[in-house]
C-alpha positions in Angstrom: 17.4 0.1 -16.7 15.5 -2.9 -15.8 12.8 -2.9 -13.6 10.3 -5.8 -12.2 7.3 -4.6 -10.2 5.7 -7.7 -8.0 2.0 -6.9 -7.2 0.4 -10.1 -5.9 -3.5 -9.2 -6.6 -4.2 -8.6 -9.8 -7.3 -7.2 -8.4 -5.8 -4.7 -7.1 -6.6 -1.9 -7.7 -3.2 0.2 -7.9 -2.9 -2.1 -11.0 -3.9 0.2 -13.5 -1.9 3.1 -11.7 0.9 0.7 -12.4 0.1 0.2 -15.8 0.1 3.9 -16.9 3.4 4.0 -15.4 5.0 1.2 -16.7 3.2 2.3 -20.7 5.3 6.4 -19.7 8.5 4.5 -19.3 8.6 1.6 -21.4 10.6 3.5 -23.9 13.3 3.9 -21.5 13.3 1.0 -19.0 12.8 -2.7 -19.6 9.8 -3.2 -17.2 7.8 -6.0 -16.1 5.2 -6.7 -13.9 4.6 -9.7 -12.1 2.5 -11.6 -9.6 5.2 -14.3 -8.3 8.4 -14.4 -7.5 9.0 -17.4 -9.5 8.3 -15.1 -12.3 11.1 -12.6 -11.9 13.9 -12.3 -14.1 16.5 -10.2 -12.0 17.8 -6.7 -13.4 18.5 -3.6 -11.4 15.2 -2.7 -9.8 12.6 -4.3 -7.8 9.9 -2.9 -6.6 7.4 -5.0 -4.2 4.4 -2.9 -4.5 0.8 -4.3 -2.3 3.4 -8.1 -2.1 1.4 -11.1 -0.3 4.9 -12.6 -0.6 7.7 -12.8 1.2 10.6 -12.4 -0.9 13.7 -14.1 0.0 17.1 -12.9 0.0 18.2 -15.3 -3.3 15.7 -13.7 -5.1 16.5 -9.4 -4.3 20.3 -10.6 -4.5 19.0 -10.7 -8.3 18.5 -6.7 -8.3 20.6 -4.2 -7.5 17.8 -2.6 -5.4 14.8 -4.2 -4.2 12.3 -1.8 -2.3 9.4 -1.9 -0.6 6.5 0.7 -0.6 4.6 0.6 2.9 1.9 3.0 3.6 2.9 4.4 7.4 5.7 5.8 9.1 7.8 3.3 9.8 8.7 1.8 12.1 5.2 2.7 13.4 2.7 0.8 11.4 4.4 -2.0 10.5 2.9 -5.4 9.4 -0.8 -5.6 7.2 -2.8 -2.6 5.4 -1.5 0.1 7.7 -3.4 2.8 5.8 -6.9 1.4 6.7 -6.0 0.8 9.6 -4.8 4.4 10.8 -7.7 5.7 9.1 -10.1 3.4 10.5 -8.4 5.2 14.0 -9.0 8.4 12.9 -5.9 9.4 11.4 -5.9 12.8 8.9 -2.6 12.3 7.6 -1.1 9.4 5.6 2.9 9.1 5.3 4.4 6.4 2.8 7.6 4.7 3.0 10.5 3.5 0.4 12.8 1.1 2.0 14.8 -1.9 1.5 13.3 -5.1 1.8 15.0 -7.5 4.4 14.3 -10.7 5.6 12.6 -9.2 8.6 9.9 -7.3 7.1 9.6 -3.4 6.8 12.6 -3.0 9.0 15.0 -2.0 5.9 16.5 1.4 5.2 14.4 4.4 4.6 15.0 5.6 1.5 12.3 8.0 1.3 8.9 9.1 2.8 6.6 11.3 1.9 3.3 13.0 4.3 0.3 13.9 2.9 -3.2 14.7 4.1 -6.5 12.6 4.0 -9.5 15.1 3.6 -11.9 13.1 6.5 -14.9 13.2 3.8 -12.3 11.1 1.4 -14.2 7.9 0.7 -12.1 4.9 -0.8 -11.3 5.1 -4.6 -10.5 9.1 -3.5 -8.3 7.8 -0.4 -6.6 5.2 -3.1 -6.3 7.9 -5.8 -4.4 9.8 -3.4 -1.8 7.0 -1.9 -1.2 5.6 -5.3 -0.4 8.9 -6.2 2.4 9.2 -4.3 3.3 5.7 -4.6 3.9 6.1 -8.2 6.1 9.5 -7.1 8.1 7.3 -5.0 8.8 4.8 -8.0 10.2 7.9 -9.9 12.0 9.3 -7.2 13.8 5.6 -7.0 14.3 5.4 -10.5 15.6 8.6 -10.8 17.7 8.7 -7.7 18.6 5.5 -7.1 22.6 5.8 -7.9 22.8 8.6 -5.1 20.4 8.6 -2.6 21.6 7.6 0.9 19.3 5.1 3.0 19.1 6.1 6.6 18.3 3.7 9.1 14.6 3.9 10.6 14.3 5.8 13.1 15.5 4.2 16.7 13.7 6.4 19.2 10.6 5.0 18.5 9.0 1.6 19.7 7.9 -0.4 16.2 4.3 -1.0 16.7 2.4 -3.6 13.6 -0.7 -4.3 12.3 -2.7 -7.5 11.7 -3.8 -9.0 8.9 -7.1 -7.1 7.6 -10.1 -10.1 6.5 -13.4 -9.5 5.1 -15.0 -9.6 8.6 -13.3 -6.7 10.0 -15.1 -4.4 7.4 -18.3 -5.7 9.8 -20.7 -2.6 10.9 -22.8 -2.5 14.1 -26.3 -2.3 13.5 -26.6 -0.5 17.2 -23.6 1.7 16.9 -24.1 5.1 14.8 -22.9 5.9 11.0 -20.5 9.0 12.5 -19.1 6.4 15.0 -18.2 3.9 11.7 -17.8 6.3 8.7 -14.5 5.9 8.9 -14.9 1.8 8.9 -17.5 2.6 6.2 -15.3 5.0 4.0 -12.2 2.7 3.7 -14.2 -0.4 2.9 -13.9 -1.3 -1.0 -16.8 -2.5 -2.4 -15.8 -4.9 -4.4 -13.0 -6.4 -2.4 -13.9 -6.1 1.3 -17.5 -4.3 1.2 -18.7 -2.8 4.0 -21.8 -5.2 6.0 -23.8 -5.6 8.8 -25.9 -8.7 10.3 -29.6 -8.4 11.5 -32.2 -10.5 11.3 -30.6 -13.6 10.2 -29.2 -12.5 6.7 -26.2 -10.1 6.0 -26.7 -7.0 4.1 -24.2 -5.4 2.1 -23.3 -1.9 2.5 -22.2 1.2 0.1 -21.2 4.4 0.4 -20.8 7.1 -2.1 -21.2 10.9 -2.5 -24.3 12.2 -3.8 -24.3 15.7 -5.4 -25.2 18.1 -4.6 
């Protein structure tokens, strides 16, 4: 089978969760993994995986699947970094979602979704570890399923809601506000993408969080 993966960042850091998947199954598949669409060669499965991009229909009529992997349970949550943001409103469980991409984005079929829990000490790289988890499972169950499953249409008695655009500024603490009212700001900020900060006295000061043991 062949397979193209689009991950804009290579930053990123579900890239080397991608990479151990892509080095299991190379055998098998023809895989590629790409930042652009420009670079995408067609084939029979595409998987837009953490995509800045929106990806036209000339280009998925090139697969015979192209799927999206969106971190909430659509249509709830659709739109920018849903995770953080649920987390950031104290959410303990995280649900991902395989669907088709469409022109209008994350409305496509459901072909999958999966529920799973967020321990509420979970700091960042554990969070990620977690979700990228179960992203990879849902690139196996695709790959594995994709000649039988049968997409459902999202759910209809609910009201979509969506999510801005996350920027470095909204991982901005309060210097008057306490640490139990942002630890969960504090715990989904990465530190070397979007680090956690606060401003006082004229200058900004970074902040990190990690366990200490114990």
């Amino acid at each position: 089978m062949k397979i193209s993966i689009l991950c804009s960042d290579p930053m990123h850091p579900i890239n080397d969760y991608l990479d151990r998947w892509i080095a299991n199954n190379q055998i098998d598949h023809d895989i590629e993994l790409v930042r652009h669409t420009a670079s995408l060669r067609g084939g029979d499965l595409l998987f837009l995986v953490s995509c800045c991009e929106i990806v036209g229909a000339d280009v998925r009529e090139e697969y015979r699947w192209a799927l999206v992997i969106h971190a909430s349970p659509l249509p709830l949550g659709r739109g920018w970094s849903p995770h953080v943001w649920a987390l950031i409103e104290g959410a303990e469980t995280l649900t991902l979602s395989l669907i088709e991409a469409e022109d209008k984005v994350d409305t496509g079929r459901v072909w999958r979704q999966i529920t799973f829990p967020v321990a509420r000490h979970a700091l960042w790289q554990e969070i990620n570890h977690e979700l990228f988890t179960k992203e990879i499972e849902l690139i196996d169950f695709a790959v594995k399923n994709c000649m039988t499953v049968e997409p459902e249409e999202q759910c209809q008695d609910r009201e979509p809601t969506y999510y801005r655009r996350r920027t470095p500024e909204d991982s901005e603490l309060d210097p008057s506000a306490s640490i139990a009212q942002q630890f969960n700001l504090m715990r989904v900020c990465d530190p070397q993408r979007y680090p956690a900060f606060v401003r006082m006295y004229g200058h900004k000061y970074l902040i990190k969080i990690e366990k200490a043991d114990d």
